[in-house]
DSSP file (Angstrom, degrees, kcal/mol; ACC not computed):
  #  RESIDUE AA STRUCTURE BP1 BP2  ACC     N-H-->O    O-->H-N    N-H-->O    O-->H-N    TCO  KAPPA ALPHA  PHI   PSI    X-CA   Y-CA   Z-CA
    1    1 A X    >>        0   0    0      0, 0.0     4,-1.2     0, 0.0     3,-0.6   0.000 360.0 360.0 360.0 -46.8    0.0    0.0    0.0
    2    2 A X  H 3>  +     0   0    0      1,-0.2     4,-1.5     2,-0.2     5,-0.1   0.633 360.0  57.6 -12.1 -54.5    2.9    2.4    0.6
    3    3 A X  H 3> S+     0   0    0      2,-0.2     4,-3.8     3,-0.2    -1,-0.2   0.898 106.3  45.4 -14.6 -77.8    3.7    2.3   -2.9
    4    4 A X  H <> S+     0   0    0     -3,-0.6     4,-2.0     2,-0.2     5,-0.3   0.945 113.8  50.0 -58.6 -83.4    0.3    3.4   -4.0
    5    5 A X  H  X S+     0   0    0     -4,-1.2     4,-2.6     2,-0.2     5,-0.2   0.737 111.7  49.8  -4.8 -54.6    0.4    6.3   -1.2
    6    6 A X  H  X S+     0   0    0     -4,-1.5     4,-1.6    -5,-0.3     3,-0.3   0.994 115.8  44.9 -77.4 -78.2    4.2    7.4   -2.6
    7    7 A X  H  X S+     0   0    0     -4,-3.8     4,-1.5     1,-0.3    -2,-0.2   0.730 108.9  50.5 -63.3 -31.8    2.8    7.5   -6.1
    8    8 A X  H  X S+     0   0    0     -4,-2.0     4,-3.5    -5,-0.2    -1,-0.3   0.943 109.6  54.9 -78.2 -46.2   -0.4    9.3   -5.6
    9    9 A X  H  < S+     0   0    0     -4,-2.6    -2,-0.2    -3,-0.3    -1,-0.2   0.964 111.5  46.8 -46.7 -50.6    1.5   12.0   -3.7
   10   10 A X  H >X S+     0   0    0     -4,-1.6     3,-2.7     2,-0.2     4,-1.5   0.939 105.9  54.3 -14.2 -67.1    3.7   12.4   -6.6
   11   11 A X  H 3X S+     0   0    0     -4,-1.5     4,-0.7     1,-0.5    -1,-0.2   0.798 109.7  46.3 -83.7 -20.6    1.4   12.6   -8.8
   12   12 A X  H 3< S+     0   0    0     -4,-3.5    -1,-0.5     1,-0.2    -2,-0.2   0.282 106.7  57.5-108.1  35.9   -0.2   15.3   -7.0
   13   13 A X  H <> S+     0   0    0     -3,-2.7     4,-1.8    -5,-0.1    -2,-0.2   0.336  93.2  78.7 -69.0 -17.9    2.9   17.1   -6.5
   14   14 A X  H  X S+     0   0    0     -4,-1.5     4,-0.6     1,-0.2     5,-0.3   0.889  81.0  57.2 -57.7 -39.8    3.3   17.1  -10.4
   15   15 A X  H >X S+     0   0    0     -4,-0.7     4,-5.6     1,-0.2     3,-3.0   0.983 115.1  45.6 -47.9 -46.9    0.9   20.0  -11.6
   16   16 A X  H 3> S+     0   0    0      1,-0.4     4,-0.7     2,-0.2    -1,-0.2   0.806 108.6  48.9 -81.3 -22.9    3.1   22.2   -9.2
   17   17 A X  H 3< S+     0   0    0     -4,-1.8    -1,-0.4     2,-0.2    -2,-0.2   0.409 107.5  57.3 -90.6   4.7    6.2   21.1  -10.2
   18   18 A X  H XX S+     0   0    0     -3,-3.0     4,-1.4    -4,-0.6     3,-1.4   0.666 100.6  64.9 -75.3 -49.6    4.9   21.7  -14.1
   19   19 A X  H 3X S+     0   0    0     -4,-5.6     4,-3.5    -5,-0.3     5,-0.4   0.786  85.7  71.2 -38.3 -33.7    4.3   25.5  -13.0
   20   20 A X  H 3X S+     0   0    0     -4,-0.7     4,-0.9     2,-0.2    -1,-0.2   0.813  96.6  43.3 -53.3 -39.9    7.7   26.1  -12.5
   21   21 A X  H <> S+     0   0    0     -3,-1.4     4,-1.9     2,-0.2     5,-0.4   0.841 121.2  49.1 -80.5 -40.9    8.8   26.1  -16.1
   22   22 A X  H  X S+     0   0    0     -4,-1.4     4,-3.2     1,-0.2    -2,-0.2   0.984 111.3  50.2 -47.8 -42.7    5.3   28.4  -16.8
   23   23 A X  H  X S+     0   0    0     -4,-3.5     4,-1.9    -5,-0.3    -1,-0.2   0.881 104.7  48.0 -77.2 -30.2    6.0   30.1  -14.7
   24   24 A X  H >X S+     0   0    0     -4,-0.9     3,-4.1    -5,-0.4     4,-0.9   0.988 111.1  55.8 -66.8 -65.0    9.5   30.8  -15.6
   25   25 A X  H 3< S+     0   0    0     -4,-1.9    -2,-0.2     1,-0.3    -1,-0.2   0.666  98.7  61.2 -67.4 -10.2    8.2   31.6  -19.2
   26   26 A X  H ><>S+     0   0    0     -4,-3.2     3,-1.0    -5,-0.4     5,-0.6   0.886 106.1  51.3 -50.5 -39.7    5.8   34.3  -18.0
   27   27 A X  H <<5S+     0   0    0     -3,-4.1     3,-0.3    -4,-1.9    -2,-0.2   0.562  98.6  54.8 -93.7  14.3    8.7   35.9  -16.8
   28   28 A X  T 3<5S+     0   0    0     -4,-0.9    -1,-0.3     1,-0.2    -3,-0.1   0.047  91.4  76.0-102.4  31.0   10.7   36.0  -19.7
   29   29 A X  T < 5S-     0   0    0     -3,-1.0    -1,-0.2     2,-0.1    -2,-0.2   0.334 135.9 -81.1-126.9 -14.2    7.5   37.9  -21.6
   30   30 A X  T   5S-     0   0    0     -4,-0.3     2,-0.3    -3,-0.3    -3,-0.2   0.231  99.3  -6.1 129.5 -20.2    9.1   41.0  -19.2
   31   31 A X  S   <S-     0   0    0     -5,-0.6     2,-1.5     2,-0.0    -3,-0.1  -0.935  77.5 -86.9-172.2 170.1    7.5   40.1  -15.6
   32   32 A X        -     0   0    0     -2,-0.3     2,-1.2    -5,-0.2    -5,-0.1  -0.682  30.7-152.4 -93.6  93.5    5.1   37.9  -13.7
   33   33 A X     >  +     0   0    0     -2,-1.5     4,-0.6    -7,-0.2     3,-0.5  -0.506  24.2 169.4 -69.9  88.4    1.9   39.3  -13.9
   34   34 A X  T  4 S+     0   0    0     -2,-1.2    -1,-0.2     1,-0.2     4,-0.1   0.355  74.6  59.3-107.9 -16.8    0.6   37.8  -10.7
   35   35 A X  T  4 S+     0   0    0      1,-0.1    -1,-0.2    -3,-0.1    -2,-0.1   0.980 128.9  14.5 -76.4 -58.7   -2.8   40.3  -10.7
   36   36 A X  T >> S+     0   0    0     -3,-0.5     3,-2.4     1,-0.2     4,-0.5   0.068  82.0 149.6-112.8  -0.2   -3.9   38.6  -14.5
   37   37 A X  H 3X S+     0   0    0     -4,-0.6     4,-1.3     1,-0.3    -1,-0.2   0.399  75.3  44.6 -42.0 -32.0   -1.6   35.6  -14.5
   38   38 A X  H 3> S+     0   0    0      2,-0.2     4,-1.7     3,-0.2    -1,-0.3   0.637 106.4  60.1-105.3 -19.5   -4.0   33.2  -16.6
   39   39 A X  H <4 S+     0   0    0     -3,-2.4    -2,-0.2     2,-0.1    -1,-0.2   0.706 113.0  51.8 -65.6 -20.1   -4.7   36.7  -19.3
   40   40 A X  H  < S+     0   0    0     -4,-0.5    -2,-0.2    -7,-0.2    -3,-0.2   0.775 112.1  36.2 -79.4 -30.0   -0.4   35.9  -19.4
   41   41 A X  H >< S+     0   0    0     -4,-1.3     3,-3.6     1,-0.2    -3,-0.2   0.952 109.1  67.3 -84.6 -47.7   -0.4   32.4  -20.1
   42   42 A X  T 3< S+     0   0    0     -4,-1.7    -1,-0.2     1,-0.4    -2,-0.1   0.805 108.0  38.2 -62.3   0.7   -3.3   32.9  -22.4
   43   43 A X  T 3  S+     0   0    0     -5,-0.1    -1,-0.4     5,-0.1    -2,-0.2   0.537  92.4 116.1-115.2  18.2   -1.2   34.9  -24.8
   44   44 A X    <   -     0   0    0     -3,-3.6     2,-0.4     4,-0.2   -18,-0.1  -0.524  43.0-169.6 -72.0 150.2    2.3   32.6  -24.4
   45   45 A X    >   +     0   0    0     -2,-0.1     3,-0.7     4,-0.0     2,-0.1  -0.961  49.6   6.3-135.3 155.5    3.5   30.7  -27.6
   46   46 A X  T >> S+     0   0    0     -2,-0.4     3,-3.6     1,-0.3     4,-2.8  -0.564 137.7   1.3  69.9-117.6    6.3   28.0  -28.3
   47   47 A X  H 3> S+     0   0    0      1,-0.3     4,-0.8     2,-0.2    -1,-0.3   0.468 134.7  55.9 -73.9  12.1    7.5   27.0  -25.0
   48   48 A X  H <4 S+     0   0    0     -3,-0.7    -1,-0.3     2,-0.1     4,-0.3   0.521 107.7  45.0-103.1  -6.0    5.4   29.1  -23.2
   49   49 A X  H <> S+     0   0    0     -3,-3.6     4,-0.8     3,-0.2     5,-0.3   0.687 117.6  50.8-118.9 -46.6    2.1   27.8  -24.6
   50   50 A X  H  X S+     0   0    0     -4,-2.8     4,-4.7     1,-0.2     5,-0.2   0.991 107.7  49.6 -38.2 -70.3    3.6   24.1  -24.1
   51   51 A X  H  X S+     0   0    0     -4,-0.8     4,-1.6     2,-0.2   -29,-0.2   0.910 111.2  48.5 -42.9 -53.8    4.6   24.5  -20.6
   52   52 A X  H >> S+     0   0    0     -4,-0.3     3,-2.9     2,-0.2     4,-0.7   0.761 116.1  46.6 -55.7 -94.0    1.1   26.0  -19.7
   53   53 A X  H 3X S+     0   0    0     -4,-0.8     4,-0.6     1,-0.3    -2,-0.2   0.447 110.6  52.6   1.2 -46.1   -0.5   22.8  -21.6
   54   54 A X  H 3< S+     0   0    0     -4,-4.7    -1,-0.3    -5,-0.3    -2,-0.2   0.745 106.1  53.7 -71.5 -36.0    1.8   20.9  -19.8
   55   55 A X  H <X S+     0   0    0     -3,-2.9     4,-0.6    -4,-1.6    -1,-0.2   0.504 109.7  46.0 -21.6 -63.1    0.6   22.4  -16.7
   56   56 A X  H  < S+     0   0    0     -4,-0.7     4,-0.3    -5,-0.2    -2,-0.2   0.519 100.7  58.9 -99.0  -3.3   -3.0   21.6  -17.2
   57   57 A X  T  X S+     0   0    0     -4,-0.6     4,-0.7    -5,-0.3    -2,-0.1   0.307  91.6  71.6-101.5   1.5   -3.0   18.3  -18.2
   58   58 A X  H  > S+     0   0    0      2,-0.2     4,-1.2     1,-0.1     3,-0.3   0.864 102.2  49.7 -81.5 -24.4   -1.3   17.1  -15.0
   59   59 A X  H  < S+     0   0    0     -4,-0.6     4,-0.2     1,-0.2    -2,-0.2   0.836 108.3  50.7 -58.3 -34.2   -4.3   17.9  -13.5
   60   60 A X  H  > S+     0   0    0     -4,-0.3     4,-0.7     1,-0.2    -1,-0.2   0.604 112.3  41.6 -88.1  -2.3   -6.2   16.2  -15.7
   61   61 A X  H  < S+     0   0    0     -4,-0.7     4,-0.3    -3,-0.3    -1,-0.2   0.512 105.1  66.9 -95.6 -14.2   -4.6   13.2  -15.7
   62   62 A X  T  X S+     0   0    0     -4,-1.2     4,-1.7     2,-0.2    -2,-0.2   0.582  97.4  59.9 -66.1 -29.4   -4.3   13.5  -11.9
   63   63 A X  H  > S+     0   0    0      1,-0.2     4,-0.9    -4,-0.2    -2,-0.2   0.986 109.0  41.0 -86.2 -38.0   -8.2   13.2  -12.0
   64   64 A X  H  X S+     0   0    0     -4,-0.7     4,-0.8     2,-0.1    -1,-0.2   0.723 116.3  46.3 -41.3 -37.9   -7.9    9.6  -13.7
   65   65 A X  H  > S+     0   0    0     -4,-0.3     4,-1.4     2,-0.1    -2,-0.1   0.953 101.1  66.8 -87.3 -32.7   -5.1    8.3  -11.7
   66   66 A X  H >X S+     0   0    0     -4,-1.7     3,-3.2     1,-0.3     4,-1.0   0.887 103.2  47.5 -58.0 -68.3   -6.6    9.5   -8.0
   67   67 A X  H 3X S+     0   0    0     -4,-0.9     4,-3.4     1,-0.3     5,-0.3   0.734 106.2  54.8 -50.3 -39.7   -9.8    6.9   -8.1
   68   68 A X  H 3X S+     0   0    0     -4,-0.8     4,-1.1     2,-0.2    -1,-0.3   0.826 113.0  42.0 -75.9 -16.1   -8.1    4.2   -9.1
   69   69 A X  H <X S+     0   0    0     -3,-3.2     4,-0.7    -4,-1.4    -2,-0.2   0.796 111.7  51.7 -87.0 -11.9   -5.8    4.5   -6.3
   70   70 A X  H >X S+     0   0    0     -4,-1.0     4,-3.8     1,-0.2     3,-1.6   0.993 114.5  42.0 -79.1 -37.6   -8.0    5.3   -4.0
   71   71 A X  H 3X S+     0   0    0     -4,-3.4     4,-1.6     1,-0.3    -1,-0.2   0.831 108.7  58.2 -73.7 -13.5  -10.2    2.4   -4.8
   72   72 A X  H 3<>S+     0   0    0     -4,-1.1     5,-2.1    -5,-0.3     6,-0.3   0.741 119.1  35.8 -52.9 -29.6   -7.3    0.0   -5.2
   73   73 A X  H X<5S+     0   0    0     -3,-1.6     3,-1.8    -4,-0.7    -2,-0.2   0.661 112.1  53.6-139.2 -64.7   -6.6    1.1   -1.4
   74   74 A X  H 3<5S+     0   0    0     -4,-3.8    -2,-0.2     1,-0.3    -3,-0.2   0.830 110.8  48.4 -78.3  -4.8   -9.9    1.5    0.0
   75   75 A X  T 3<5S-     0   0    0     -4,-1.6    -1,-0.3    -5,-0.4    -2,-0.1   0.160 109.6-123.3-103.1  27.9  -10.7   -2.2   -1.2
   76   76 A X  T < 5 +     0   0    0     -3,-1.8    -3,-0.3     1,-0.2    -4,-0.1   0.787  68.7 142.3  66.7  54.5   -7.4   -3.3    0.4
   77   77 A X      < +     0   0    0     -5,-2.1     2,-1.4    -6,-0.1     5,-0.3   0.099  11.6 151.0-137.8 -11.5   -6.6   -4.7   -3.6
   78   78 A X        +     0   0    0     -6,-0.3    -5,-0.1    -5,-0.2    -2,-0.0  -0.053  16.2 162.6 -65.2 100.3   -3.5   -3.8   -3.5
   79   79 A X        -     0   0    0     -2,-1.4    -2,-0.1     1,-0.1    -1,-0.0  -0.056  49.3-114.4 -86.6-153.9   -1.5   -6.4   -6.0
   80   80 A X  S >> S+     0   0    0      2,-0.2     4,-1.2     1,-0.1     3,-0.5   0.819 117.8  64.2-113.0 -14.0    1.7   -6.1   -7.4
   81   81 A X  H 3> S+     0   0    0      2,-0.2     4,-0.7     1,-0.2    -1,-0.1   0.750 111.1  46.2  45.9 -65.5    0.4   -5.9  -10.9
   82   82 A X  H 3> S+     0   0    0     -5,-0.3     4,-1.3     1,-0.2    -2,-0.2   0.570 107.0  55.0 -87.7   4.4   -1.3   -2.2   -9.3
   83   83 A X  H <>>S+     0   0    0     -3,-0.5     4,-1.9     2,-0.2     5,-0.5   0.904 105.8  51.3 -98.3 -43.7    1.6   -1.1   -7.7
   84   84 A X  H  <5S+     0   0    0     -4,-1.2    -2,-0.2     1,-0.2     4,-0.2   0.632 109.6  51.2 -36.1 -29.8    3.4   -1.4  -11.0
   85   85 A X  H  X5S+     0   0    0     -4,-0.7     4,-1.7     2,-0.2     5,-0.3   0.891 107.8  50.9 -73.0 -61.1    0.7    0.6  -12.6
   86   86 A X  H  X5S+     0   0    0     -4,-1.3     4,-0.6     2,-0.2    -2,-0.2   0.809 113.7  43.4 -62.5 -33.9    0.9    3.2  -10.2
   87   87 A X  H  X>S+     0   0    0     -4,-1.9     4,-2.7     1,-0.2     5,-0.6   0.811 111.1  55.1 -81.2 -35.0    4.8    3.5  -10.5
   88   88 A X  H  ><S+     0   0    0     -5,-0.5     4,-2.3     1,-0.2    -2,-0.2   0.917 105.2  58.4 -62.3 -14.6    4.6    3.3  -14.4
   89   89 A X  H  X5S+     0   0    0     -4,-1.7     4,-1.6     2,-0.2     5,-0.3   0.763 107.8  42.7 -65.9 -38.1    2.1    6.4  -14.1
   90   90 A X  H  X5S+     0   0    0     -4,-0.6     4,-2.9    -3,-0.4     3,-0.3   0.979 113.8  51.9 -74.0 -52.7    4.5    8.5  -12.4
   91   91 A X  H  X5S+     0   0    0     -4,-2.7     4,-1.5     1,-0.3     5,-0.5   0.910 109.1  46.3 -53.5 -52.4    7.0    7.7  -14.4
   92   92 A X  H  <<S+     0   0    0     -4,-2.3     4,-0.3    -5,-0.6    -1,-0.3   0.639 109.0  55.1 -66.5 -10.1    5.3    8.3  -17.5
   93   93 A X  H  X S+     0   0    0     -4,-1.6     4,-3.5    -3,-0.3    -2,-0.2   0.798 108.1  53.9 -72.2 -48.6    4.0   11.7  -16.3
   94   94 A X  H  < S+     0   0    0     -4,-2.9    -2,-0.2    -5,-0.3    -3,-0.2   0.874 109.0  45.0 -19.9 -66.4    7.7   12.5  -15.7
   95   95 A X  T >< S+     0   0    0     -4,-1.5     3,-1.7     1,-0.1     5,-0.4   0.761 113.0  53.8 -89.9 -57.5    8.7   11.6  -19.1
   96   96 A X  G >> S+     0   0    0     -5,-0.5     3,-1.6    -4,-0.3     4,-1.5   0.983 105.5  49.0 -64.9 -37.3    5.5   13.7  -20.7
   97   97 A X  G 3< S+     0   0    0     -4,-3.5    -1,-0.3     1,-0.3    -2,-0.1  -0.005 118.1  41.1-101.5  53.4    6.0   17.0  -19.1
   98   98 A X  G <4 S+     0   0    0     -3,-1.7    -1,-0.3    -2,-0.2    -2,-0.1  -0.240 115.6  50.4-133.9  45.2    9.8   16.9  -20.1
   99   99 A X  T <>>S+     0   0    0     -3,-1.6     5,-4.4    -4,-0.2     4,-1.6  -0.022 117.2  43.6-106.6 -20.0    9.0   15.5  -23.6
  100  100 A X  T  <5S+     0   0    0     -4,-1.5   -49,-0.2    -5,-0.4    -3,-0.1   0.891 113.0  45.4 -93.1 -26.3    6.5   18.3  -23.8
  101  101 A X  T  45S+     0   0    0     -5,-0.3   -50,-0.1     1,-0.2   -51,-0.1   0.897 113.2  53.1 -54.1 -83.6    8.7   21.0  -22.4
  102  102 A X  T  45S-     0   0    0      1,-0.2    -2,-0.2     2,-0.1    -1,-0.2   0.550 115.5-125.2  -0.2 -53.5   11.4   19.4  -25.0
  103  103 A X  T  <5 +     0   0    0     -4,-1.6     2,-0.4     1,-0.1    -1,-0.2   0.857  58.0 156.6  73.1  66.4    8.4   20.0  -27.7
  104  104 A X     >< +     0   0    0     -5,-4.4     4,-0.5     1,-0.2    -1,-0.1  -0.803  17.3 178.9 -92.4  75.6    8.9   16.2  -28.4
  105  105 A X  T >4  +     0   0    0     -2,-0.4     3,-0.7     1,-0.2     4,-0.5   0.661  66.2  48.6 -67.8 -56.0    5.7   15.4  -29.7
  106  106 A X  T >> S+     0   0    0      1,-0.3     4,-3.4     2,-0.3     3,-1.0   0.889 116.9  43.6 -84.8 -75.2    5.7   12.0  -30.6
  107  107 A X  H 3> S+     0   0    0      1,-0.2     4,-1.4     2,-0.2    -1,-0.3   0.743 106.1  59.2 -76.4   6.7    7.1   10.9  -27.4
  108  108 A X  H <X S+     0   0    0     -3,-0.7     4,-1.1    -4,-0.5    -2,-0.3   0.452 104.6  45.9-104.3 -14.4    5.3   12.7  -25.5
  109  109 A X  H <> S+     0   0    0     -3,-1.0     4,-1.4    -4,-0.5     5,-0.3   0.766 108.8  58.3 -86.2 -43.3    2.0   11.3  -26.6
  110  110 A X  H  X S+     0   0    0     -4,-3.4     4,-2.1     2,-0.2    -2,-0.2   0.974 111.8  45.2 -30.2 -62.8    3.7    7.6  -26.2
  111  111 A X  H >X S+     0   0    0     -4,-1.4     4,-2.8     1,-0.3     3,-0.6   0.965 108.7  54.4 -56.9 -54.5    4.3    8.8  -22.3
  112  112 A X  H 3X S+     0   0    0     -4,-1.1     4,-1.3     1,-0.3    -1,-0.3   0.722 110.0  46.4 -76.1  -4.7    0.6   10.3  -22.0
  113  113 A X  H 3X S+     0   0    0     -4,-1.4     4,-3.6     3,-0.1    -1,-0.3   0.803 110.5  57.7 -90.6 -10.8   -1.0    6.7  -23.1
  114  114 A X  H <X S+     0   0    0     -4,-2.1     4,-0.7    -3,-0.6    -2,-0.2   0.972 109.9  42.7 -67.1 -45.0    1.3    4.9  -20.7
  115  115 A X  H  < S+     0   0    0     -4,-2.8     4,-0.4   -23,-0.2    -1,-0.2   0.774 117.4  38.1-106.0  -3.6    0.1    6.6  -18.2
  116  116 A X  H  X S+     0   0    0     -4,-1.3     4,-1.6     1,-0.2    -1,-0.2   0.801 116.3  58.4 -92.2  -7.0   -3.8    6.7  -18.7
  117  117 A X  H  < S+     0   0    0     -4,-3.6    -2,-0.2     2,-0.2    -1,-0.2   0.771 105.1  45.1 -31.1 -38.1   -3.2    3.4  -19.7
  118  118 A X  T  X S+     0   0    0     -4,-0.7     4,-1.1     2,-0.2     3,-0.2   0.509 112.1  55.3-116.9 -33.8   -1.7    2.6  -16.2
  119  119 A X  H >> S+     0   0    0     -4,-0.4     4,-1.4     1,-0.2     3,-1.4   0.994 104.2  47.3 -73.7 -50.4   -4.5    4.5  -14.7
  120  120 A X  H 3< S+     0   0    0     -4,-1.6     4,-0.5     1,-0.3    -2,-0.2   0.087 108.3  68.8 -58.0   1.6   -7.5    2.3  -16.4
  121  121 A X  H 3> S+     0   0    0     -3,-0.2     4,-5.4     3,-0.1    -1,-0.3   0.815  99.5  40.3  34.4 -80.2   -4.9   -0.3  -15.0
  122  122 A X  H <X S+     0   0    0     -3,-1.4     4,-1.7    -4,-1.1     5,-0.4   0.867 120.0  46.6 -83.1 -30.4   -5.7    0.4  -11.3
  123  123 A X  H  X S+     0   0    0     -4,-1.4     4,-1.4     1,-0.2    -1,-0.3   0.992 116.7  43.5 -61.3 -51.7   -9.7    0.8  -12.0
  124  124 A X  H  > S+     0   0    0     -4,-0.5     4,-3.1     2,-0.2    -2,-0.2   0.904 114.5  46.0 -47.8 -65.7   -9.9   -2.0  -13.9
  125  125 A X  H  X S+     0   0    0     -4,-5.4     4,-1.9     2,-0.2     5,-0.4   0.998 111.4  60.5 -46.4 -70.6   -7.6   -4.3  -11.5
  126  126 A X  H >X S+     0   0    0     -4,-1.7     4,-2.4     1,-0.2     3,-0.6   0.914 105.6  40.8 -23.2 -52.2   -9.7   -2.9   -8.6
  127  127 A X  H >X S+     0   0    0     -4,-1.4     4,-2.0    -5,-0.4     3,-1.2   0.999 111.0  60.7 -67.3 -54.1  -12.9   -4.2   -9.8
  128  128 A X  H 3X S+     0   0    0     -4,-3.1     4,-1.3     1,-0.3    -1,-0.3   0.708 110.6  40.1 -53.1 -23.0  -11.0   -7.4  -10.7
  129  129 A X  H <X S+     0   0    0     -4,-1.9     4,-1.1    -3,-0.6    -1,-0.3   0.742 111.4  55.0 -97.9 -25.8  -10.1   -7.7   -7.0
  130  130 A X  H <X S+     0   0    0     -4,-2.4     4,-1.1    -3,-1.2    -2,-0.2   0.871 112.8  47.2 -72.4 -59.2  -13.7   -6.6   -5.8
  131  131 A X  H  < S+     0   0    0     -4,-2.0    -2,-0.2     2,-0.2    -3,-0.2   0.817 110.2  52.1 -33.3 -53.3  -15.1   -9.6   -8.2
  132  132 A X  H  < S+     0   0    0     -4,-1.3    -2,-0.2    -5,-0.2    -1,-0.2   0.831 112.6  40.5 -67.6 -34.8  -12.8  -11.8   -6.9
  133  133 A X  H  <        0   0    0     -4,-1.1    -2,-0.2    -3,-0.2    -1,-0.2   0.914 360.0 360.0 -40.9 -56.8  -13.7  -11.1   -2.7
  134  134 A X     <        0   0    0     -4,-1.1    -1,-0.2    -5,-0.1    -2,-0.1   0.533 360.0 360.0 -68.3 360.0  -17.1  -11.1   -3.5
């Protein structure tokens, strides 16, 4: 269970540890407007329009990964099959928002099926382990 725990923290440390390169490339646009900050990003391009992207789709992928750990976790389900899932998630979240920064496309779409793959993993497995109790 640890495992799962350590990866879901991760994975919701990631969004905030994408902001750092947005944030950096608001300030290279001449300062960090901190009153209008999402009227800054909305006008960024190249890496600055990436980085936001990059930004917002840890969240969304954050919203996918959460359930399946929690139910993996609250149905006590935890194999080693989901713990594997859970790490290959991280990893591949890793790998996409420095493929996207990179403006790698190609691999950076590879990394984002690994890891909603990896999420639909832990839902899936859950249920499988919830079927199997029953």
């Amino acid at each position: 269970m640890e495992i799962m725990l350590i990866s879901l923290f991760i994975a919701v440390l990631l969004p905030i540890l994408a902001k750092g390169p947005l944030a950096v490339a608001q300030r290279k646009t001449g300062r960090y407007d901190n009153r209008n900050p999402r009227t800054q990003q909305a006008n960024l391009a190249g890496f600055g329009a990436r980085a936001k992207a990059a930004h917002e789709n840890s969240f969304e992928a954050l919203i996918l990964f959460t359930p399946g750990v929690l139910a993996v976790v609250a149905l006590n389900a935890v194999t080693e099959s989901a713990q594997y899932a859970a790490m290959l998630f991280v990893a591949a979240r890793i790998v996409y928002l420095i493929m996207y920064w990179l403006d790698q496309h190609i691999m950076r779409s590879l990394a984002w099926f690994l890891g909603y793959g990896a999420s639909l993993f832990l839902i899936f497995d859950a249920v499988l382990q919830a079927q199997a109790a029953a």
